[in-house]
N, C-alpha and C positions, 0 to 999 in steps of 0.2 A: 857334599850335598846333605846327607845323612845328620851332619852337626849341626850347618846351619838350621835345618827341621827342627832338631832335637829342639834348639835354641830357643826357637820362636813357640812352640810347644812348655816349656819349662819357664818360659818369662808368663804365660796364660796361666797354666797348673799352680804356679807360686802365689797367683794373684788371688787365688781362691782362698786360702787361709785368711783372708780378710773379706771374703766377699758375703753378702745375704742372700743373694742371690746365681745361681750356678744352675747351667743348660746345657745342650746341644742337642743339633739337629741332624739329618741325613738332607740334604738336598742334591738338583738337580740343577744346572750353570748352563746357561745358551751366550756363548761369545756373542757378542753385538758388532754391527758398525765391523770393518775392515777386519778384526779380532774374526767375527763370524765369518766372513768372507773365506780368509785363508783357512779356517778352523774346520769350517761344515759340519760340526756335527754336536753332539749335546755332551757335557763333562757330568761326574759325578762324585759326591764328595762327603763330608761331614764340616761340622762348624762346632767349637767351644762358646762357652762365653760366661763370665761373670760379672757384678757389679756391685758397688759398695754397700749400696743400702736398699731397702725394696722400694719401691714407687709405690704412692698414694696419693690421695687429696691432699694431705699435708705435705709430703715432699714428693711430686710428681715428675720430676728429673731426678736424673741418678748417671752415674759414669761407671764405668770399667772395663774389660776388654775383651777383646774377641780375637780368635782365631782359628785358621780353616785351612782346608786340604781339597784341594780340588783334580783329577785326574781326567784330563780334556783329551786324550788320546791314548791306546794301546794296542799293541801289535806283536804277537807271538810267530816264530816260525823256526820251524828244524832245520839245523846247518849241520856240517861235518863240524867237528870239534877243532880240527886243523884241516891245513893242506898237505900235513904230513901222516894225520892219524884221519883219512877221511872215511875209515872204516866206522868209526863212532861217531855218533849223533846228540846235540846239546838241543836246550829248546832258548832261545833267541829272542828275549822281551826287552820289549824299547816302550819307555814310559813317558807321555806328555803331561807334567805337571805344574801346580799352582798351588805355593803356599802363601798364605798371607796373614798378618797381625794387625787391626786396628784400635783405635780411645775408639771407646762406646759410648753416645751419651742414650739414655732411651727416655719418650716423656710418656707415663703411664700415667694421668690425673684419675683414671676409675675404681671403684674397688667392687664387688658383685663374683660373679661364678664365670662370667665373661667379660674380658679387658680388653679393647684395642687399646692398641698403643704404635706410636711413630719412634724410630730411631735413626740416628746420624753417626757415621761412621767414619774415620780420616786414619789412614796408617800407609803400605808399603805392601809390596807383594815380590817373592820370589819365584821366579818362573824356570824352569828345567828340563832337561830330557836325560833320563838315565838310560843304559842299558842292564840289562843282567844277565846272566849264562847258570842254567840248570842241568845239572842230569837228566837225564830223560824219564831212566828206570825209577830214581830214589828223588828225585825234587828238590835236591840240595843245589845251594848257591854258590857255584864255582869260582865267580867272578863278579864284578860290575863298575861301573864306571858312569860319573855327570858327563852327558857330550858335549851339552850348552847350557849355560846359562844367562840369566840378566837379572836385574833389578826392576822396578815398576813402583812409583808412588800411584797411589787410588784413593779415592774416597767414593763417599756416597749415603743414599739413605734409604731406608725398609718402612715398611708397615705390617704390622703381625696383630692376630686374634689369642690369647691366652683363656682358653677353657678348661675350667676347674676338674681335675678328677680326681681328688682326694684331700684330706688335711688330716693334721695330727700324725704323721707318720713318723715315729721318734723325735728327730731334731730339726725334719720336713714339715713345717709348719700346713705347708699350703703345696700342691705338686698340681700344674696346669700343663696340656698338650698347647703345645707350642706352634701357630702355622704361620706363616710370615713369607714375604717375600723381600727382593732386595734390587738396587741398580746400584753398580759400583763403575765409577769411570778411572780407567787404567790411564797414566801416561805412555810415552809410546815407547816401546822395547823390541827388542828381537829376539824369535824362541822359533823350535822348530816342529813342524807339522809331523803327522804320522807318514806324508812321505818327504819330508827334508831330509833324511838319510839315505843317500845309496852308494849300495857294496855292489864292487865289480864283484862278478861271482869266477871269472878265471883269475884275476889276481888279491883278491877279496880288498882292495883299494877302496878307503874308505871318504866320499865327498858328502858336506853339511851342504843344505840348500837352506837358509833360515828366512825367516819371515820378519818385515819390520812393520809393526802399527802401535796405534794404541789397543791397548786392552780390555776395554768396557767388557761389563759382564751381566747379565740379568741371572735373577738365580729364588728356587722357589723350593722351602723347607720346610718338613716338618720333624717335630721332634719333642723332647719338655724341657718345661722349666720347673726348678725347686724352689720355693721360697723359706727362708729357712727363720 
């Protein structure tokens, strides 16, 4: 799990030595449609992005990519360490997550101290559930392990405000708060809910219950952009 993150993180970061522009956001993700259904509840995440040239009157489309980290479930709980050492206590986090990469196109035609602008998005999403096992006393990570995975192609498209709050910042030409929102339509996968795990607690026997749909996602950010 951890690699493939890295991966899809290091293809985004690499894209920036060529980009003029470079962002991210914190946003906030409500599963939609059957996604919502199984999910219930709101995900919370961050997003990169960069893109080749800056958008203006004269070139008002631009491309380049985007990437994000979404965490749509979480659940901590204290267990015995074993069934042989049930005198010690681990703390017991199971993680519902969403990474995804997409091509960016974005059309900004404005130029002023405030930009709307429309953007289109088409890539792939990996979706997962980790565990991880800590100390209790010192918070060190003993263990951990993906329990499920899948894949998901998605696309979709945003609309965001870029309101100017500074220029001339060394090699930041221009630096605007970023607020935007987004629908992304998932294809359909299977991933597992914060309760698709359960451990027998006399034989600690472990059964997956997973969910199958599509993944749609609505999701609403704010954060900046750099124009450089």
């Amino acid at each position: 799990m951890k690699s493939k993150l890295t991966l899809i993180l290091m293809l985004v970061v690499s894209s920036f030595g060529y980009a003029q522009t470079v962002g991210g956001t914190f946003y906030i993700g409500s599963p939609q449609g059957d996604f919502g259904t199984n999910v219930d509840n709101l995900g919370y995440g961050f997003e990169i992005h960069g893109t080749l040239w800056s958008p203006g009157k004269d070139r008002p489309v631009t491309f380049g990519l985007n990437g994000g980290y979404l965490i749509y479930g979480m659940r901590t709980e204290r267990r015995p360490f074993s069934l042989t050492i049930p005198d010690v206590g681990v703390d017991v986090t199971r993680t519902n997550s969403l990474a995804n990469m997409h091509f960016l196109i974005q059309i900004n035609p404005f130029g002023g101290t405030v930009q709307p602008y429309l953007e289109g998005l088409f890539g792939g999403a990996y979706i997962f559930t980790t565990t991880e096992i800590k100390s209790v006393n010192l918070g060190q990570e003993i263990a951990s392990s993906t329990n499920y995975d899948d894949f998901t192609w998605s696309y979709g498209a945003g609309a965001g405000l870029l309101i100017q709050l500074s220029k001339d910042l060394g090699d930041v030409k221009t630096l605007y708060l970023d607020i935007k929102t987004r629908y992304l339509y998932g294809t359909e996968a299977q991933y597992l809910t914060e309760n698709g795990i359960v451990v027998n607690p006399a034989t600690y026997q472990v059964n997956y219950f997973p969910k199958k749909s599509r993944t749609d996602l609505l999701s609403f950010h704010i954060g900046v952009t750099a124009y450089f």
